[in-house]
N, C-alpha and C positions, 0 to 999 in steps of 0.2 A: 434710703427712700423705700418704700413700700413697692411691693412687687406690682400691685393692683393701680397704682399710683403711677407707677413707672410705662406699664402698659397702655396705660389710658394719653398717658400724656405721648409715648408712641404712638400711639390711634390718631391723635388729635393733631398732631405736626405730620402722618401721613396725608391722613384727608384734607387737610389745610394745603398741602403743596399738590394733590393730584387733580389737575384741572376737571380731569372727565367726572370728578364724584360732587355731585351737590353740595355746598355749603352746610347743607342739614346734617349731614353725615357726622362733621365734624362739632357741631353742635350738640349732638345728641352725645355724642362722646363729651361734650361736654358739662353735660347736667351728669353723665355716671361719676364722673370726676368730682361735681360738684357733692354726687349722695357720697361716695366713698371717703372724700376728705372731710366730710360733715360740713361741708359750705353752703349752707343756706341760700346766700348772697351771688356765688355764680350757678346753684343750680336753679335759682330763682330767673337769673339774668338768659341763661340759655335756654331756659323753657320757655320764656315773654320772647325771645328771638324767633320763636321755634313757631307758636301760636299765634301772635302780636300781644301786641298791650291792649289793657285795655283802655276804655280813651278819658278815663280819671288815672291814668296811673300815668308818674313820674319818669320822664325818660333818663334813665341812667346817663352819666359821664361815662365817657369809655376811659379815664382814665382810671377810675373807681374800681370798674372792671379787671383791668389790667393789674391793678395793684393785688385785688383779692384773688387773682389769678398765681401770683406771683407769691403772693403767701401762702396759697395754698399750697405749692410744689413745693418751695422752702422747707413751709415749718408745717406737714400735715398734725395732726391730733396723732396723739398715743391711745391706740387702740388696743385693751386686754384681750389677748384670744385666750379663750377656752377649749382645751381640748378633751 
């Protein structure tokens, strides 16, 4: 797993279990998760959490969520670096 990947998703199971930090916190960690694995679909999903929706847009299933959450940690994208 990617170091950037691995980090974020520590970020994001911190702020999720410490009562005193806002929900947003964890969120926010979760749209960089979202740009760094290339996921459109949760960085989409936790910036409409983060903002609201707007009121023509489609309220996600949280199981949709959960799944593209789930794929993304799994299977991230192969990323070329160049050094």
């Amino acid at each position: 797993m990617d170091d950037a990947i691995a980090n974020l998703l520590s970020e994001i199971q911190e702020a999720a279990l410490d009562e005193a930090q806002p929900v947003t916190v964890a969120l926010r960690h979760c749209v960089a998760l979202g740009g760094v694995s290339e996921s459109e679909l949760l960085r989409d999903w936790a910036s409409k959490e983060l903002k609201g929706y707007a009121p023509d847009d489609v309220l996600p299933h949280t199981e949709l969520c959960m799944h593209e959450f789930i794929s993304t940690v799994l299977h991230p994208p192969r990323v070329l670096l160049l050094r």
